[in-house]
Steps between C-alpha positions, in 0.01 A plus 500: 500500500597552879662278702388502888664303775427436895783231624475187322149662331546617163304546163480716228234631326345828288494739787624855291265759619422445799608579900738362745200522733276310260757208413549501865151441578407270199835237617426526875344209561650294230861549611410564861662887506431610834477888572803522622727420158618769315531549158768519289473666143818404251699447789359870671301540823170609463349676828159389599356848468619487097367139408181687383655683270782256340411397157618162346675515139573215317808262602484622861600332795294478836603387754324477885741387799526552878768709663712248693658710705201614651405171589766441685461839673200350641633176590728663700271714670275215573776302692579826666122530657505143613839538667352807680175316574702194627721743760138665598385126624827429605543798748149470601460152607408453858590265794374431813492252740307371867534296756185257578514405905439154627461288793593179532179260667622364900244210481349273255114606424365141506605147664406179401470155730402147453134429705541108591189522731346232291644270279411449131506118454375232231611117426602501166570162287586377147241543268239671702294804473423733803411776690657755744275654734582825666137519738270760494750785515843357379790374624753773602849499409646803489465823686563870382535726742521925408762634698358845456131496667232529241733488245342631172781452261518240211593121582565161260520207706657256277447085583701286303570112545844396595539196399323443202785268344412224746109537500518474132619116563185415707223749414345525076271800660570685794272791581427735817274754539622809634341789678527778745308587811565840726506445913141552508446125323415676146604484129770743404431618145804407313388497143402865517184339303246675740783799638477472915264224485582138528259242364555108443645581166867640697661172485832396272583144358854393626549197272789285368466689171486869697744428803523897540134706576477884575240634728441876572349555835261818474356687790666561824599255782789455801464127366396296213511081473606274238241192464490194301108469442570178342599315208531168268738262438596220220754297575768290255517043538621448844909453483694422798745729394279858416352429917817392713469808697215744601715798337428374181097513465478784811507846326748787630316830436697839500306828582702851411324809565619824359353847385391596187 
């Protein structure tokens, strides 16, 4: 019988007769002997170029192992390469660096005005639904005037309500209609629904609920006008204390304009 070994693998078995190269072979897979162990007959090195001719006799011992000290030769040279790889990076890493000029704007692009040529009025009272009407074109109440002529650049004209806290008091439903017109007495596109092209459809809601509205202005004008077009109303039970003064059921409206 012959006993054969790889590490921790080990078995023996009637083997007499035949090759180092054959055992080798028939226990590869089993024991998981990679190409690279050597073997060992009775305790003597057998070269690779011999294992063909090496004959088993009864009660010998094989065994297969890897030369340590080779593996840590290439250990060794592996962290070698990656410290000469990492100084390669290292000394060829490159910097540079620019300087972007800017200039500083020396007027605003845009202005914005309140347009008190008419008045938007209505009587409110407790518990009472009605209407605002803003005539055939609107009421105006802001202006917007391009401080660049023909300006072509991107605007938001914000309109929020200022004192919503108060109207809340007097008013279940508040609700203006709000559009745009150019200074040629047309509708500014400001849905970008139809690009360039206003239609009856460019209006926002500016409501108790929504006390902030965007509107983007397309197309170019030296002017454009804020308009109420009208509105609805719903108020709360008439209470001497919600309607002591005009501040509290008049609404404030903000306009901001800015680019975009």
């Amino acid at each position: 019988m012959v006993e054969i070994r790889y590490g921790e693998q080990y078995e023996v078995a009637d083997l007499a007769g035949q090759t180092v190269s054959e055992v080798r072979e028939q226990f590869k897979a089993e024991f998981g002997i990679p190409d690279t162990a050597r073997a060992r007959l009775n305790g003597a090195k057998i070269k690779e170029s011999t294992e063909l001719d090496a004959v088993l006799d009864e009660d010998d011992k094989l065994v297969f192992a890897v030369d340590k000290g080779k593996g840590v030769y290439l250990v060794g040279a592996l962290l070698l390469a990656l410290a000469v790889t990492g100084g390669v990076f290292a000394f060829g890493w490159i910097n540079a660096s620019t300087t972007l000029m800017a200039s500083a704007a020396t007027q605003d692009f845009a202005a914005v005005s309140v347009n008190n040529t008419t008045a938007v009025t209505w009587n409110p009272y407790g518990y009472y639904k009605g209407s605002i009407s803003g005539g055939t074109d609107g009421i105006p109440i802001f202006n917007v005037d391009t401080l660049t002529p023909n300006y072509t650049g991107d605007l938001v004209v914000t309109v929020s309500i200022a004192n919503a806290d108060t109207l809340a008091k007097c008013y279940r439903m508040l609700s203006l209609k709000i559009m745009m017109y150019d200074s040629s007495n047309n509708i500014v596109d400001i849905n970008e629904d139809n690009p360039g092209v206003g239609d009856s459809n460019d209006f926002v809601l500016l409501t108790l609920n929504n006390g902030s509205v965007d509107m983007f202005p397309g197309g170019a004008a030296d002017r454009f006008t804020v308009r109420i077009k009208n509105g609805y109303y719903i108020t709360h039970i008439y209470e001497t204390g919600n309607w002591d003064d005009a501040s509290d059921y008049q609404p404030q409206l903000f306009c901001e304009v800015a680019q975009r």
